[in-house]
Each structure stands twice: as C-alpha cells, then as structure tokens.
N, C-alpha and C positions, 0 to 999 in steps of 0.2 A: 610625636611623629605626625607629619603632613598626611592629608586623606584625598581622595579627591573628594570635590565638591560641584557644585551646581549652581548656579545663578542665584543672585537676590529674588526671591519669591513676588517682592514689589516690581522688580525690573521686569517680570517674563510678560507684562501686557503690551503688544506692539506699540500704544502710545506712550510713548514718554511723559513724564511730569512737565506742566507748562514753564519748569524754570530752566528747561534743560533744550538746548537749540539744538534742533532735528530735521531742521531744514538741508541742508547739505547731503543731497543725495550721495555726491559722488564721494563723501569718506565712508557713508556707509557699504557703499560698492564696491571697494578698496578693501575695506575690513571683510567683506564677506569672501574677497578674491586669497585674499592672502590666508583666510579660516581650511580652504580647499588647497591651497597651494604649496603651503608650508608645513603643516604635516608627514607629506608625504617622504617627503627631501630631509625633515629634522623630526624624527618621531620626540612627539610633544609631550611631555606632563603639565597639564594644567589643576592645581589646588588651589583652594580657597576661594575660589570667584563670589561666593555667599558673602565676602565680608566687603562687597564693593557699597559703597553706601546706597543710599535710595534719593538722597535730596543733599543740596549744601554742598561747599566747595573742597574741595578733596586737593591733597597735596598727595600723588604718590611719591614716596624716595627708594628707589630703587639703584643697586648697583649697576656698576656698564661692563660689559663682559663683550661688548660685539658690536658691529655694527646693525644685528640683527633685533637687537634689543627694544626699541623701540614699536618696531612691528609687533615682538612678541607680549610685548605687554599691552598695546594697543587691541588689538585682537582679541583679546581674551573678556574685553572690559564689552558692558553695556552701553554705558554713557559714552558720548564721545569723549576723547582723551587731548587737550593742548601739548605741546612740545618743545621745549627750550632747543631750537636746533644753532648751530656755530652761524654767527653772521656773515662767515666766508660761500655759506651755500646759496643764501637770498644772493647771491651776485650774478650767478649764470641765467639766465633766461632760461624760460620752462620750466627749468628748475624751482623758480622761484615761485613760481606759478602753482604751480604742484603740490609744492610743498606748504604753502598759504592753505588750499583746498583742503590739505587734510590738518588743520587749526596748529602747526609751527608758525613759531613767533621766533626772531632771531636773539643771538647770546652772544655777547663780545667775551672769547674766552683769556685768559689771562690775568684781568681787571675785574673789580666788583662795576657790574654795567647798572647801576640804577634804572636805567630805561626798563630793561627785560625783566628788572624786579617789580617795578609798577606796572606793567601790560600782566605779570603773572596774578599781581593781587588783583587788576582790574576784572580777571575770569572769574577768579577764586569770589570774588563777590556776588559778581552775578551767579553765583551756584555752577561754576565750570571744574570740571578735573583738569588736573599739571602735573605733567610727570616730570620728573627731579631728578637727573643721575646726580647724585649728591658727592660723588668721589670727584665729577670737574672732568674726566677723564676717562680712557677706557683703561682698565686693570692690567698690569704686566705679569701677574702669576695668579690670576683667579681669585685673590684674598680681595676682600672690601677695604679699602684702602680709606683713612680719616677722612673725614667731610668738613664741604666747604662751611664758612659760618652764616651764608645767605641763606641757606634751609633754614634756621630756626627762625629769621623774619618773616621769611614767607607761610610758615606753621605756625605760629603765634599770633600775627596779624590780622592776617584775611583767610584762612582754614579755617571749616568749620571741622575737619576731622585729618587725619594722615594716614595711610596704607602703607606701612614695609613692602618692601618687595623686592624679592630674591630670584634671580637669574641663573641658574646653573645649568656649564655643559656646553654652553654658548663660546665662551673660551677657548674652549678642546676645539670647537668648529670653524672658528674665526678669529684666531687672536689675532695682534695688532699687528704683528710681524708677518703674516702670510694675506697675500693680495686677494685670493678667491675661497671661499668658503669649500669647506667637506662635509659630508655627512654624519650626523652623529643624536646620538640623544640628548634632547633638550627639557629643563624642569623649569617652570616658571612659577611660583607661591607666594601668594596675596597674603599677610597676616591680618590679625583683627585690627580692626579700624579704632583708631584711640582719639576722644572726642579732645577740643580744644579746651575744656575746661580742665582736662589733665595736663594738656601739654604747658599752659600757664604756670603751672608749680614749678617748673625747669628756670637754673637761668639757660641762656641762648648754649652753651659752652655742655654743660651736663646734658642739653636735651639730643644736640645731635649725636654722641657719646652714647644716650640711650638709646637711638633709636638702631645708632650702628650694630649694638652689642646684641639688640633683637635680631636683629637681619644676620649675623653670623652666627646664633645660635640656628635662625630658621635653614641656613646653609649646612650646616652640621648633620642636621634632621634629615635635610632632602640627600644627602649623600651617604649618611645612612644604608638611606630606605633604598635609594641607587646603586647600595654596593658601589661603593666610590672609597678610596681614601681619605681619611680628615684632613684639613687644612689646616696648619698651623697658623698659631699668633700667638705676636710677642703678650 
C-alpha cells in the first residue's frame, strides 16, 4: 500500500546540487502557482516524493490520464522536470514561448522522432529529469495501455535511474472526450527509483513490460487505498 511521504531529505536545502539548473526563475514560479492552485479544484494525493533521486538523470515513465498530468507530476518534484510535449504546440506563438520556459522540448507524435530522442538523452546527461508518458497517448478507459519501445533507449542509455509513476482519478476529471475539466480526486505515486545497473539486465522489450506491470500493480494499490474499483487487464 502507498503512504504518503515527504521530500528527499538531500532535496529540502534551498540550494540545489550544482549539476541541477536553477536558474529559471519563472518555472519555479509556476510550480509554486499551480502547488496553491490546484489543490483546491483537484483534492490531491501525493506519495512517494522520497524516492525522487538527489543527483543524475532521471527518466520518469508515467501514465497519461489527462491533460492535467503533466502539471501534476511536475509540481510534486523538487528538481526541475523537462517534457516531451506534441510538436504541434511549439507552432502558436506565446505558446511556444511558455512552454520552452518551463523545459518542453517538442515530440513528433506518430513516428519514432530521433531528434526528441537525442535533446532527451542530451538532459538526461547533463543530470536533468524527463518525464515520459510511455503509453504515446492519453488513456481511453483509465488502464495503462502498452508502451512505446523508445522508453527503454532512453532508460538504458543516458538514465542514471527511472521513477514509475502513476496518475489516478485524472481520468474521471478530464478524459479525452470532455473539453473542460470537473472536479474530483486526484492520486499521483512516485515508486522506488530503480538504478541503471538493473535496468541493463532487461532486453529493450521485457524492460518496458516490467516497468508497465509495476505501475499497474502501483494503480491497484492506490485504488485500493481510494476505495475505487479494480481495473481489469487482460
């Protein structure tokens, strides 16, 4: 069963590690807008934030449940978090702008984009976090649907470590098919961080396979504990 939890012990000094860019005032300003904002509107569960790493390049893979999603896992984290966003959004002006500021990078969806694979490894190097919706898509019935096979390059290569991460409740609030979001309870749960020297024993095929079957087991748990009904899968 998930708990809640509390910050990495190393993260809680207002400086950051010198491997980590902290320069960007205005995503910290944005993370702290949306920590008071969102709340209120989506009573939150936050677990596991202990297991966010302290140093080294972090691939989170987490399910897509919403368009909310992104905020909610961004907000929760210490480090700043990069984001694979659709290339169709860098096109509007402002937008694009905006969206740069707070460390999106663009993703040609449909096609494996090489480009968006090398700007992730180039973060992941420098010691940056990448969040991964690894489904490609937002979920049509709340199940974590099979993952693309670019996660395991990007977790094999240039990770130093990977974070699960499970979204529930986000669905019920925003699924694809209703244009404006409702009110409702939302659970977000960080799992343990599993170092790259494990994720090497995987070939590419078994590792996203494993990492899936962790994150529905972690789904199971938090609905559980939510008094929620199980999910089925085949």
């Amino acid at each position: 069963m998930t708990r809640p939890s509390h910050p990495n012990p190393k993260l809680r000094s207002l400086r950051l590690p010198d491997t980590i860019d902290s320069s960007n005032l205005f995503y910290f300003f944005i993370r702290w807008i949306l920590r008071l904002s969102l709340p209120p509107f989506w009573r939150t569960r936050i677990y596991g934030r202990h297991n966010e790493p302290s140093e080294g390049g972090v691939v989170y893979i987490s399910n897509h449940q919403s368009f909310l999603d992104p905020m909610l896992v961004g907000f929760s984290l210490i480090r700043p978090l990069s984001y694979m966003a659709r290339s169709t959004l860098f096109d509007t002006p402002g937008l694009k702008q905006l969206i740069t500021a707070l460390y999106a990078f663009p993703v040609k969806r449909g096609k494996a984009d090489t480009g968006a694979l090398k700007e992730a490894m180039r973060r992941l190097k420098r010691g940056g976090q990448v969040l991964i919706f690894a489904e490609g898509t937002r979920t049509r019935d709340g199940r974590i649907a099979p993952f693309l096979p670019g996660v395991a390059l990007l977790a094999q290569r240039a990770a130093k470590w990977i974070v699960p991460v499970v979204v529930d409740g986000a669905f019920e609030a925003w699924p694809r098919n209703r244009a404006l979001p409702a009110p409702g309870d939302i659970t977000v749960a960080f799992g343990e961080a599993i170092p790259q020297e494990d994720l090497r024993e995987f070939k590419s095929a078994e590792l996203v396979e494993h990492i899936r079957q962790i994150m529905i087991q972690m789904q199971a748990d938090i609905r559980q504990q939510t008094e929620k009904p199980a999910l089925k899968y085949d």
